[in-house]
C-alpha positions as CSV (number, residue, x, y, z in Angstrom):
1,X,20.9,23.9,-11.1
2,X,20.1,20.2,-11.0
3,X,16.4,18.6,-12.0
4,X,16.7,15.6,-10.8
5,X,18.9,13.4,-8.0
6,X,19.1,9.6,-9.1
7,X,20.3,6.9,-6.7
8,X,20.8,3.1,-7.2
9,X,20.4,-0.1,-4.9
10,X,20.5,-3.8,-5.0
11,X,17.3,-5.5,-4.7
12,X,17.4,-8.1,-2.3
13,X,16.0,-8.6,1.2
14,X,16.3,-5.6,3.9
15,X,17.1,-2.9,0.9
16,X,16.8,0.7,0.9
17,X,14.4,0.7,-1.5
18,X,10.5,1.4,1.0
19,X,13.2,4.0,2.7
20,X,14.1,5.9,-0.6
21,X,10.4,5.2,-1.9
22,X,9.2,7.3,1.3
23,X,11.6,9.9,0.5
24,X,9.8,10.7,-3.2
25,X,12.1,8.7,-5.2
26,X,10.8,6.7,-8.2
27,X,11.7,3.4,-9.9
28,X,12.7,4.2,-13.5
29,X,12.4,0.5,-15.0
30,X,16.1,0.8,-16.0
31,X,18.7,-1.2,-14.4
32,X,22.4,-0.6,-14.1
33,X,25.4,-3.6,-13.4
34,X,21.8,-5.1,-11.8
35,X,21.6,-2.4,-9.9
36,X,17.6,-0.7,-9.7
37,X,17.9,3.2,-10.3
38,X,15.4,5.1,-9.0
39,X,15.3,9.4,-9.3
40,X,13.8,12.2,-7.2
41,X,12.3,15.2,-9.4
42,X,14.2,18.3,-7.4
43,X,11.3,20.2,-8.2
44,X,8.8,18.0,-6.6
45,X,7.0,17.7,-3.6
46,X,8.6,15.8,-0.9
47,X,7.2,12.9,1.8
48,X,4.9,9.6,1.3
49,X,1.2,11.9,1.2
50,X,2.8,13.9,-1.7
51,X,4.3,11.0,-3.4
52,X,0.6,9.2,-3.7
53,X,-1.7,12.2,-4.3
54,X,0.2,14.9,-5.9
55,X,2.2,13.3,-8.7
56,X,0.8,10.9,-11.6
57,X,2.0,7.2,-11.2
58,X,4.4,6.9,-13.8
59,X,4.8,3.5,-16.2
60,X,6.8,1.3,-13.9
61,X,8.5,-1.9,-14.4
62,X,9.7,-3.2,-11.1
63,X,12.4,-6.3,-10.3
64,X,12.1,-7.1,-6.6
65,X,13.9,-9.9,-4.9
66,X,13.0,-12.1,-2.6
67,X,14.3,-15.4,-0.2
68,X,12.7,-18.6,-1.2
69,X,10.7,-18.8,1.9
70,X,9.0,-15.7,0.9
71,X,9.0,-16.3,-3.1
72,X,7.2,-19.9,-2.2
73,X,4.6,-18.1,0.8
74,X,3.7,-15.3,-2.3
75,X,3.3,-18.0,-5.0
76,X,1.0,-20.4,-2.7
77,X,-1.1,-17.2,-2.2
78,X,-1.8,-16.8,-5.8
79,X,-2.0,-20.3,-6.8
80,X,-4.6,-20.2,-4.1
81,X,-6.3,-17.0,-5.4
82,X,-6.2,-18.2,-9.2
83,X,-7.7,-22.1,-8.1
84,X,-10.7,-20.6,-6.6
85,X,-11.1,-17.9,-8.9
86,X,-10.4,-14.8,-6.3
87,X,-8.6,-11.5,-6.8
88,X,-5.2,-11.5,-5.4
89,X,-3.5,-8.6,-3.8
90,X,-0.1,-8.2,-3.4
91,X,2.8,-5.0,-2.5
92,X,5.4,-4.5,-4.8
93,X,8.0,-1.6,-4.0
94,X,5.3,0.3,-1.9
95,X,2.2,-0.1,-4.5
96,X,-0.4,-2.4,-3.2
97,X,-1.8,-4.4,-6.2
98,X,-5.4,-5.7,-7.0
99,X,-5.0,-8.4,-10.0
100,X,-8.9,-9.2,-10.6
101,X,-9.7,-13.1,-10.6
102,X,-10.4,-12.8,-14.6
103,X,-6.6,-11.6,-15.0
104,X,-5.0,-13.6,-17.8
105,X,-2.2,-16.2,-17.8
106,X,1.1,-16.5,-19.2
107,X,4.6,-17.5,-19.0
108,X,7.7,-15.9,-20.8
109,X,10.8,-17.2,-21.6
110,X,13.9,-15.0,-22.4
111,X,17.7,-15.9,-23.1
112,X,20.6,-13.1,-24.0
113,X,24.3,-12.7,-23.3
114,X,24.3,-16.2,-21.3
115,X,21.2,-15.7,-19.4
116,X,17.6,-17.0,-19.1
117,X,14.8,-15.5,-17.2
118,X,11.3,-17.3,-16.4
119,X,8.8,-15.3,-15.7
120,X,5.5,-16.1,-14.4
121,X,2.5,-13.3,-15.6
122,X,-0.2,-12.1,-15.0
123,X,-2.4,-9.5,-17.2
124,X,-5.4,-7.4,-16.8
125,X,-6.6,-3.9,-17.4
126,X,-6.6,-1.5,-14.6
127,X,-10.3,-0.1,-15.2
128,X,-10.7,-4.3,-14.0
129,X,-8.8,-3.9,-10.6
């Protein structure tokens, strides 16, 4: 039979993605056409207590978008959190994050095919969280 079921959404505001998230599936980091693919295990437990406690939190690398009234409301939080020196904690595809106050700084700029991407980071360990 089959092991595993994989499904694929657009990440933008009032996706499918907490729904499919609650239903077991996980994010595999890849994207297709822009397009987040995510895959359920056949052979693994089902529902949100068995998604948290029973399997191991696989490596992850998340895209999640978001209006620019929300995008500005998150990064006023941190610039708050990082200008007096406080952890920040935010939810990202159904994880809730810790990044400690001595998390460290970067920015990254890529270009390919046409494109450019901007991203703002942030680094720590998770013993530190």
């Amino acid at each position: 039979m089959f092991e595993k079921l994989a499904i694929s959404y657009v990440a933008e505001e009032g996706s499918p993605e907490q729904l499919y998230i609650s239903l077991g599936f996980r994010p595999t980091g890849e994207l297709d056409e822009g397009e987040t693919i995510m895959e359920l295990p056949l052979d693994a437990p089902r529902g949100p207590s068995s998604i948290t406690q029973e399997l191991p939190m696989p490596d992850r690398d998340i895209v999640k978008g978001y209006g620019r009234a929300q995008f500005v409301a998150k990064l006023r939080r941190l610039a708050d959190a990082i200008e007096s020196e406080r952890a920040f904690t935010i939810q990202v595809a159904g994880e809730r994050l810790r990044i400690p106050a001595r998390a460290a700084f970067n920015i990254e700029h890529e270009r390919s095919e046409g494109r450019q991407e901007l991203e703002f980071q942030l680094l720590w360990n998770s013993a530190e969280a």
